[in-house]
N, C-alpha and C positions, 0 to 999 in steps of 0.2 A: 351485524355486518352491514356494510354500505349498500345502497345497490346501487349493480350496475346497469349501463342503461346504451340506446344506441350511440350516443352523443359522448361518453366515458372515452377521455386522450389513456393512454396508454405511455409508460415507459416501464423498462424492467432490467434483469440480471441475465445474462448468460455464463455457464459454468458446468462443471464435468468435475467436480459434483459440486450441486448448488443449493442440498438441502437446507446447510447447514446456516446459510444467507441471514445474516440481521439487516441488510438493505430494506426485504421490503418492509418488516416494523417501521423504521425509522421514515422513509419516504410517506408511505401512506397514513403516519399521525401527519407528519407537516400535510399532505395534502385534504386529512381532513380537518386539521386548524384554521386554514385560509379559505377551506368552505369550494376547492374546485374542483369541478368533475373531472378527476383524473385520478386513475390506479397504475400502482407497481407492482410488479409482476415478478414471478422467480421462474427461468424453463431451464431442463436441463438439457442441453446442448453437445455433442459429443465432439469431438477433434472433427471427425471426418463429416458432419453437417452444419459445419460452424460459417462454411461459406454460403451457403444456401439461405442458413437462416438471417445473415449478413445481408444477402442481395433482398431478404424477402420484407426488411422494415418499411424501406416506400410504400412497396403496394400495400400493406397491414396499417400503413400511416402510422407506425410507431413511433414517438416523440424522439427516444434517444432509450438507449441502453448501454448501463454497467457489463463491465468483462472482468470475469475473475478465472485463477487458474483452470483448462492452460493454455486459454485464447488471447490472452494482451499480447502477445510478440505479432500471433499468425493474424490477427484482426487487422493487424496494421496496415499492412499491403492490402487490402480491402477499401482502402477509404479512397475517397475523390481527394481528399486535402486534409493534411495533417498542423496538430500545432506544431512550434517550435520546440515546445519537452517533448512532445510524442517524437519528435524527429532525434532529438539529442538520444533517450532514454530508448527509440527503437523498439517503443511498445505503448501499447493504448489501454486506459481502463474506461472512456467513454467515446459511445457512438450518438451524434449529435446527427438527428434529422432535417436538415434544411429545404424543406420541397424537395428533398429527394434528392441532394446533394449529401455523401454522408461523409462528416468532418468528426476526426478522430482526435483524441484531445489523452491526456495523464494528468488526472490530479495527484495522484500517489506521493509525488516528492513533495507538493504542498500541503497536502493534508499532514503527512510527517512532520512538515518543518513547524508548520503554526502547533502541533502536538506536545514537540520538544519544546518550544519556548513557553507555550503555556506553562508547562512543565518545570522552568524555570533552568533547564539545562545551555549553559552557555559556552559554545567551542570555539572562541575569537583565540586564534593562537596554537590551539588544542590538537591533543591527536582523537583519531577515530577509530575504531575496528567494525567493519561490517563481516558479518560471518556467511558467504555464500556468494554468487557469482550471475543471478535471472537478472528478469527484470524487476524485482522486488532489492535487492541488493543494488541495480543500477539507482532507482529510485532514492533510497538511502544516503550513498554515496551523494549525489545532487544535492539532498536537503543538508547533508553535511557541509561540502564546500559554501553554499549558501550562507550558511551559519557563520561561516570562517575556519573551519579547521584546516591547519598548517599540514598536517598531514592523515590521510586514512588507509589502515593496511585492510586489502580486503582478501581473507581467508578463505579458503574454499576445497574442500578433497579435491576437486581436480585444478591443480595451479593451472596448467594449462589454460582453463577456461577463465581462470579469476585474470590471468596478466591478459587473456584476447577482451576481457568487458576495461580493464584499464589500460589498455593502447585507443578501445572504438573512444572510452569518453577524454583520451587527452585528446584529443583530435579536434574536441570543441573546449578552449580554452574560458570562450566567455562562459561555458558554464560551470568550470571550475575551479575559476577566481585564485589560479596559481596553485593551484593543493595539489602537495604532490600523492601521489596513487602507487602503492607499491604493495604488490600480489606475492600471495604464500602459502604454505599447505593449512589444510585443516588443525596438523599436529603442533601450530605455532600458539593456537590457545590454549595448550596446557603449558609451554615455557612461561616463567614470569616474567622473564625480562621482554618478551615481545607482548604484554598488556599492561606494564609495570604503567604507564604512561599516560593512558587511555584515560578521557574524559568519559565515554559512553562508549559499549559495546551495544551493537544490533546486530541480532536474529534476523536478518534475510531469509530464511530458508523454513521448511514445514517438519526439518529433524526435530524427533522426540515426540509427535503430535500420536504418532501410529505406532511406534518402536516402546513409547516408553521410558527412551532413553536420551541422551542428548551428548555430546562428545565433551571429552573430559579439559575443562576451562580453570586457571588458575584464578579463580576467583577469589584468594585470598590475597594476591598478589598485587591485586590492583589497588589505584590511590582510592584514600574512603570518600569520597565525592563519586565515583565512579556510577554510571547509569547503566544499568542492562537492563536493554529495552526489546521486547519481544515481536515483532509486526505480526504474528497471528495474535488473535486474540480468542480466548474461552472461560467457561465462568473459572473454572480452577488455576490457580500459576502455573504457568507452564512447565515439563522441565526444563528448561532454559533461566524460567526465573527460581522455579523453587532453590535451589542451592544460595542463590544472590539472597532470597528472601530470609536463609537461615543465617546467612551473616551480616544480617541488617543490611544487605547493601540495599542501592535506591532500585525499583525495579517496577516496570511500566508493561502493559502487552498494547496492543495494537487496536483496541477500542477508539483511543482518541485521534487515533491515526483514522480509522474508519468512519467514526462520525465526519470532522473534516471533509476528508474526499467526498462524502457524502453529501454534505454541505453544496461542496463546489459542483458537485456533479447535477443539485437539485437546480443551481443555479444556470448552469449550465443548458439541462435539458427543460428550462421551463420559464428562463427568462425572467424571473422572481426572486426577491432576496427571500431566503428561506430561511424559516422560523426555528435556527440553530438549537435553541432552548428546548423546543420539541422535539425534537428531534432525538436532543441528547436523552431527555427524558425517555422515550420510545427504546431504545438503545440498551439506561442501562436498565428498563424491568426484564426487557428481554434477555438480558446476560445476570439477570435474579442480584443487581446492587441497587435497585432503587429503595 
């Protein structure tokens, strides 16, 4: 193990629960390939000390910290100055230290978006289904329109909440590039004609992680190019993928979506292009595909 030492910069994770973090793997190979004194950090952080430890990264001189569930929304209102996606999407996964000025940033939609087209998945034209209605499902939506898709239905048990996240993001046209947005219940992925269509299905949401179970999807229904893509990611298919994986469909979890943001975030809190390669490596021994 490294040591650390007075002069050791600092950035890390905040999260409720954050054990389960492959951040800091991936950060602390790239910081030990470029050879500079600086460690990532995992703290677990609860709702109700998230402002505290928010105000406390100045005096701690913390470079910048990751936010993972369920501080991206509440971190936002925290910041001196936000970016343009943290403003659109209404939620932050990085805190950027500027002398003490702290600038709140989302890589989330881009790390997705460079994932999907690595991927080779193309929506010029195309429909979408995001399943779920946070800021994980806003993020989606974004890398979608991005892409081009003509339309995305975003699914969610509570409509209510799914059609109030597609009124806030028509509101910002430039960043949905015309896509139209049209919210539904949960029980619209088991009909086939409402996924009959669908380029790519995305997992927004953490159902099935804890339950075991995942809500019932006409995954035979859909055209055979179809992507079900999972934004958590864990070493086993999730339920969400396993059923797509028994019928050959194409099916992805949220590794490469995480590397990415990760990517962007090293670059971010460190001013360095960062050694992607490593990173990825770091990544997948820890999720046991290397």
């Amino acid at each position: 193990m490294r040591e650390l030492g007075g002069c050791t910069r600092f950035t890390a994770i905040f999260g409720d629960p954050v054990e389960h973090s492959l951040s800091p793997p991936m950060h602390n190979a790239a910081y030990a390939a470029l050879g500079i004194d600086r460690a990532y950090l995992a703290f677990h952080v609860s709702p109700e000390h998230l402002q505290d430890a928010i105000r406390a990264l100045p005096a701690l001189e913390i470079i910048g910290v990751n936010l993972t569930v369920p501080h991206k929304e509440n971190a936002a209102t925290l910041m001196h100055q936000l970016s343009e996606e943290a403003r659109i999407l209404g939620a932050i996964n990085c805190v950027v230290n500027r002398d003490g000025e702290l600038y709140g940033d989302n890589t989330d939609a881009r790390g997705l978006e460079r994932d999907l087209r690595e991927s080779g998945v193309t929506l010029d034209g195309g429909s979408a289904v995001v399943v779920g209605a946070g800021g994980a499902a806003a993020s989606a939506i974004l890398a979608c329109a991005r892409m081009g898709a003509a339309k995305i239905l975003i699914f969610n048990r509570t409509v209510e909440r799914a059609a109030a996240l597609a009124h806030r993001l028509k509101q910002s046209d430039v960043a949905l590039n015309n896509t139209s947005i049209e919210p539904g219940g949960l029980n619209k992925l088991a009909q086939p004609a409402a996924v009959a269509d669908a380029v790519i299905v995305i997992n927004a949401t953490p159902m099935g992680l804890k339950t075991g179970d995942f809500a019932p999807v006409a995954y035979d229904a859909v055209r055979p190019d179809c992507m079900f893509y999972d934004m958590v990611y864990a070493r086993e298919p999730t339920p969400f993928m396993a059923p797509a994986l028994a019928l050959n469909r194409r099916s992805l979890d949220g590794a490469g979506m995480l590397l990415n943001q990760g990517v962007l975030a090293f670059e971010l809190f460190n001013n360095l292009a960062a050694p992607a390669a490593v990173m990825r490596d770091a990544l997948l021994a820890a999720l046991g595909r290397a």
